[in-house]
C-alpha positions in Angstrom: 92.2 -38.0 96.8 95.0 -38.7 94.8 96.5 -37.8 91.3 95.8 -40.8 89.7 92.1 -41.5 90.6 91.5 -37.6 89.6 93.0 -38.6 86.5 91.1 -41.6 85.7 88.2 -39.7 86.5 88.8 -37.3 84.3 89.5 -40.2 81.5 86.1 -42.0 81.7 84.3 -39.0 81.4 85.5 -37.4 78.5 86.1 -41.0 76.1 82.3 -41.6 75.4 82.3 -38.2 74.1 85.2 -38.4 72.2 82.9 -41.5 70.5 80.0 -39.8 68.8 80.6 -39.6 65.3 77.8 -37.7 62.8 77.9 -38.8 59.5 76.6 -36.8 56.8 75.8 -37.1 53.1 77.2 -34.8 50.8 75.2 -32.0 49.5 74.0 -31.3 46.2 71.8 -32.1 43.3 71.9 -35.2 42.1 72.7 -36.2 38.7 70.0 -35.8 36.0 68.5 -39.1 34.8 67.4 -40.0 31.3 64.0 -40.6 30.8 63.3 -44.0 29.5 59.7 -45.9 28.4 61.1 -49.0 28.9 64.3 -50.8 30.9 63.9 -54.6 30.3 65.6 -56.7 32.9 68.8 -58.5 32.5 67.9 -61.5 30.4 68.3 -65.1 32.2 70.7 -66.5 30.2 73.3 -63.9 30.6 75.5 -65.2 33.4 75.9 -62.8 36.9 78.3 -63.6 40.1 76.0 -64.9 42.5 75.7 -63.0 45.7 75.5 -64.2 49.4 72.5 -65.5 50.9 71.1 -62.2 52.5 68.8 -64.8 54.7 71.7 -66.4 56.4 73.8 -64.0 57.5 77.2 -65.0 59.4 76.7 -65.4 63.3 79.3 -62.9 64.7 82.1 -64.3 66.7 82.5 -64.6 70.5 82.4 -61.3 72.5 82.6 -59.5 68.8 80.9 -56.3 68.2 78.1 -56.0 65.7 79.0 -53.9 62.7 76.6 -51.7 61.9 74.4 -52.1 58.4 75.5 -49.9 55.2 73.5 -49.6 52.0 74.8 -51.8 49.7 77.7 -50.4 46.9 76.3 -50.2 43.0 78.0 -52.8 41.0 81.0 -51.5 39.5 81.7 -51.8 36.3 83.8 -54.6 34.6 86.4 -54.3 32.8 87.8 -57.2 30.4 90.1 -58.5 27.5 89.1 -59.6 24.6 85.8 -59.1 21.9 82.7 -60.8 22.0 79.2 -61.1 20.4 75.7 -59.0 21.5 72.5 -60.7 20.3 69.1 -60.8 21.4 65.4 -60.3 20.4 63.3 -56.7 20.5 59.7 -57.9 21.1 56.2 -56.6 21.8 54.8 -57.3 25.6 51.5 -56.8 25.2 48.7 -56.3 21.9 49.8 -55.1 18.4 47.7 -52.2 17.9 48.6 -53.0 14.1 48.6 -49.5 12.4 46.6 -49.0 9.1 47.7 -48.5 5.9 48.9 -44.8 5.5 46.8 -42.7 3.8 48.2 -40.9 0.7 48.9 -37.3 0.8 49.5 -35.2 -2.0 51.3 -35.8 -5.6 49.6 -39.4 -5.0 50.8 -40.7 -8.5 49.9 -43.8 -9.9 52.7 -45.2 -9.3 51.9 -44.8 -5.8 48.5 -46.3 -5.4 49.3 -49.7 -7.0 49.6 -51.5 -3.4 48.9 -49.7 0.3 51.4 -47.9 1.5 52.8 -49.6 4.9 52.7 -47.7 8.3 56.0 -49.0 9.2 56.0 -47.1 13.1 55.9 -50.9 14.7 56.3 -54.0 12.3 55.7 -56.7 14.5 56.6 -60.3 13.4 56.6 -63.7 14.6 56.5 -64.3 18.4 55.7 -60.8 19.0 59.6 -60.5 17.2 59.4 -56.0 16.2 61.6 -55.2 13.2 63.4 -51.8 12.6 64.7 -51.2 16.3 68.1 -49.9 16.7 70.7 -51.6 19.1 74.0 -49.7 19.6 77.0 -48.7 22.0 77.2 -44.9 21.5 80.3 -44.7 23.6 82.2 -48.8 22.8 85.3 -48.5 25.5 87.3 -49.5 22.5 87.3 -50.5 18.9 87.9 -53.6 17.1 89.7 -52.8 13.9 88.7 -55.8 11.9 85.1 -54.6 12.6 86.0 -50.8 12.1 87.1 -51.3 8.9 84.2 -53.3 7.2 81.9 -51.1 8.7 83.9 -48.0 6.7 83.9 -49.8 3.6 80.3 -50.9 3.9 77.6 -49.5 1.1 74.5 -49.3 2.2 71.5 -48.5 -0.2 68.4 -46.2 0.7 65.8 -47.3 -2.1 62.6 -45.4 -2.9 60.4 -48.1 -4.3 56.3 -47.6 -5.2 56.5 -44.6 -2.8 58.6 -46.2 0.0 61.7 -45.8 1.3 63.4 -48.9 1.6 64.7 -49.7 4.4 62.6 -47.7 6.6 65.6 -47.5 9.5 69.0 -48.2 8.6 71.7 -47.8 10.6 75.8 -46.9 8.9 79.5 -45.9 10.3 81.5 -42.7 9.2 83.1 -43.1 6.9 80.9 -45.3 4.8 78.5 -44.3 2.4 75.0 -44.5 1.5 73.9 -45.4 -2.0 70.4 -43.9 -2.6 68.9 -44.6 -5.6 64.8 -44.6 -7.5 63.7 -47.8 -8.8 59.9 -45.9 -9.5 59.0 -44.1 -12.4 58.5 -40.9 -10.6 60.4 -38.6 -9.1 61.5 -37.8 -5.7 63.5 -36.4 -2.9 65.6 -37.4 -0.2 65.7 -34.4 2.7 67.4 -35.8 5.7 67.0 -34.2 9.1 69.7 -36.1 10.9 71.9 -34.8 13.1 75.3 -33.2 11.5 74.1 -34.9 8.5 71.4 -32.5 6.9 71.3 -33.0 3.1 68.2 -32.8 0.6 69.0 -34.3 -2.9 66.4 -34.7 -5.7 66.2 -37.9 -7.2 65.2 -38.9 -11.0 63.8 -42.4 -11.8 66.2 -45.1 -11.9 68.8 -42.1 -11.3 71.5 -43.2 -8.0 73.6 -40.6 -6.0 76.5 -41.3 -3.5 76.4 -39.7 -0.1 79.5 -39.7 2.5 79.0 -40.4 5.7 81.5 -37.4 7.6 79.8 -36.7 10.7 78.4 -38.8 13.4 74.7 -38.1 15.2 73.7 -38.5 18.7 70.2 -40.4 18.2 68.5 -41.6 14.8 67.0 -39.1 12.6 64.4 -38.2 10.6 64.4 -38.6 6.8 61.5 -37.3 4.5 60.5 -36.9 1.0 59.2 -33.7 0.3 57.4 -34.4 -2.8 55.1 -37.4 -1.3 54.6 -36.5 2.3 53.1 -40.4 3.7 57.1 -41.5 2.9 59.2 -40.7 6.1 62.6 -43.4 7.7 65.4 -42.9 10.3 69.0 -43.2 9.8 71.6 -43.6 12.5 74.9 -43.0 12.0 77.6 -44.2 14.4 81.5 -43.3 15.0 81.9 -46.6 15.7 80.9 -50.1 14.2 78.2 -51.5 16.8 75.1 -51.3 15.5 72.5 -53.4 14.3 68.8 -52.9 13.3 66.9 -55.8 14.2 65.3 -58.4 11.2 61.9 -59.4 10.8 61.7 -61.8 14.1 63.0 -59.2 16.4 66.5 -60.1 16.4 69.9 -58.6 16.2 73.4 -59.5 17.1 76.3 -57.3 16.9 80.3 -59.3 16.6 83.3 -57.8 17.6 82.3 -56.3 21.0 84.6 -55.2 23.6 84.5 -57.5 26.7 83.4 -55.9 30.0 80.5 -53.6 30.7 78.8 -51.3 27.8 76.4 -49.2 27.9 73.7 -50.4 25.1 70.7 -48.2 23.8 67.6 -49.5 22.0 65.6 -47.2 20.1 62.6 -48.3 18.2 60.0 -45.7 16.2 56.8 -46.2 18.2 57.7 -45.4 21.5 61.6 -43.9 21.0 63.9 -45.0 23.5 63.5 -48.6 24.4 66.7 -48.2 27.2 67.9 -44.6 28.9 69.5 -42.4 26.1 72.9 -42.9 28.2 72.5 -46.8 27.8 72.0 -49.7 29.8 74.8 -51.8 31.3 75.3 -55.1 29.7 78.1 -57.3 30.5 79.9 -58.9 27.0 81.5 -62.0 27.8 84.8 -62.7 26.1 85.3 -65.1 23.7 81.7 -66.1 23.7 78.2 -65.2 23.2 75.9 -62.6 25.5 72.6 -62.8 25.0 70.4 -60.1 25.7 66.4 -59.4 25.0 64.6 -56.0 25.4 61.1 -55.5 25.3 58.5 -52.7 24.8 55.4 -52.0 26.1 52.6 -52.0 23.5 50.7 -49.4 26.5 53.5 -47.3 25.7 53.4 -47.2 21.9 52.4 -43.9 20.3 49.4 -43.8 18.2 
């Protein structure tokens, strides 16, 4: 026997050994996961790279190896120059359970009974179009000044009108202020219950006050009058300028957008969040248009 056939030996049976690799996953719990109603899918018009046909896949070459299969990577984020425009539709899939007319509480003057007072939880329009949702980018990955400052120097006015706050959702940027004001002969009160900006002023007929927006919330928040219970809206107020509560078809569209991916929201009365709380990804083309539509569930709807 000589030295070099014991050593080759010895070679060829340690090397498959020295092949067996374990993978492991790492440890842990996972991260926690908002809860969410609804998560529409990404709408058909917005434009996606397309990805290779998983049917056909690429014969290996000669005398290659198969590689082995790994789970596919989550698609990154992407990251762009520029500002474009969100817009979209919020509709109803499915029946309008088409709330009644609210009934009056106490203190029902007659100023109040003239018409029926709305149940405003889920105004739903033409082609199924829901007015009052919320869309917004909590966390934008940057600001557009142009669209930073008008949303600062923005009024917005919170009527109370025959017994009904008007509008019943409205959406405003720190730094801007809301005008709230009585166009009824009666009087009333505005107690909000928003986030950071608690407040609860009495308001005189055809009296106005100004309130400063300082502090920024995390969701939208309740608003009530104390004096007529039936009269109830939501606020949001943002730290940054894109928002938009949709019109009477169901549609929105916020300008001024940074490019890339953004996390969206879409809240809407009925059934809350329409999206996670964190957001959904939507890609904003630059220069251009992005057209995204969410939908909710009429199931899902709270009576």
């Amino acid at each position: 026997m000589t030295f070099a056939w014991f050593r080759n030996s010895l070679i060829l049976s340690v090397t498959p050994l020295a092949l067996v690799v374990t993978l492991s996953g790492c440890g842990g719990e996972g991260p926690n996961v908002d809860e969410a109603i609804i998560v529409s899918a990404p709408d058909a018009t917005t434009a996606t790279k397309s990805a290779p046909d998983a049917t056909t896949p690429a014969a290996p070459s000669a005398g290659a190896t198969p590689a082995a299969t790994t789970p596919a990577a989550s698609t990154a984020a992407v990251t762009a120059e520029g500002w474009g425009t969100l817009k979209g539709r919020v509709s109803l899939k499915g029946t309008d359970p088409k709330f009644p007319a609210l009934g009056l509480g106490e203190n029902p003057s007659p100023v109040c009974t003239t018409q029926p007072i709305p149940n405003e939880k889920l105004v739903v329009g033409a082609d199924n179009g829901i007015k009052y949702a919320i869309v917004y980018i909590p966390k934008p990955t940057k600001v557009n000044e142009d669209a930073k400052k008008a949303a600062q120097t923005a009024t917005v006015v919170f009527d109370q009108d025959k017994c009904v706050f008007k509008p019943h959702v409205l959406a405003a940027m720190t730094g801007a202020k809301i005008k709230i004001r009585s166009s009824d002969a009666v009087g009333h009160n505005v107690d909000s219950k928003v986030e950071n900006n608690s407040m609860n002023s009495a308001i005189g007929s055809g009296q106005e006050i100004d309130v400063p927006l300082t502090s920024a919330a995390r969701r939208p928040g309740l608003v009530i009058c104390d004096i007529h219970s039936w009269m109830t809206a939501y606020w949001l107020i943002l730290d940054n300028p894109y928002f938009a509560v949709t019109d009477e078809k169901g549609n929105y569209e916020i300008k001024n957008v940074p490019a890339g991916t953004q996390k969206v929201v879409v809240w809407q009365e009925g059934v809350t969040f329409v999206t996670p709380t964190s957001g959904q990804d939507i890609v904003v083309a630059a220069n251009g248009e992005t057209t995204q539509d969410f939908s909710v569930d009429a199931a899902k709807v709270k009576k």
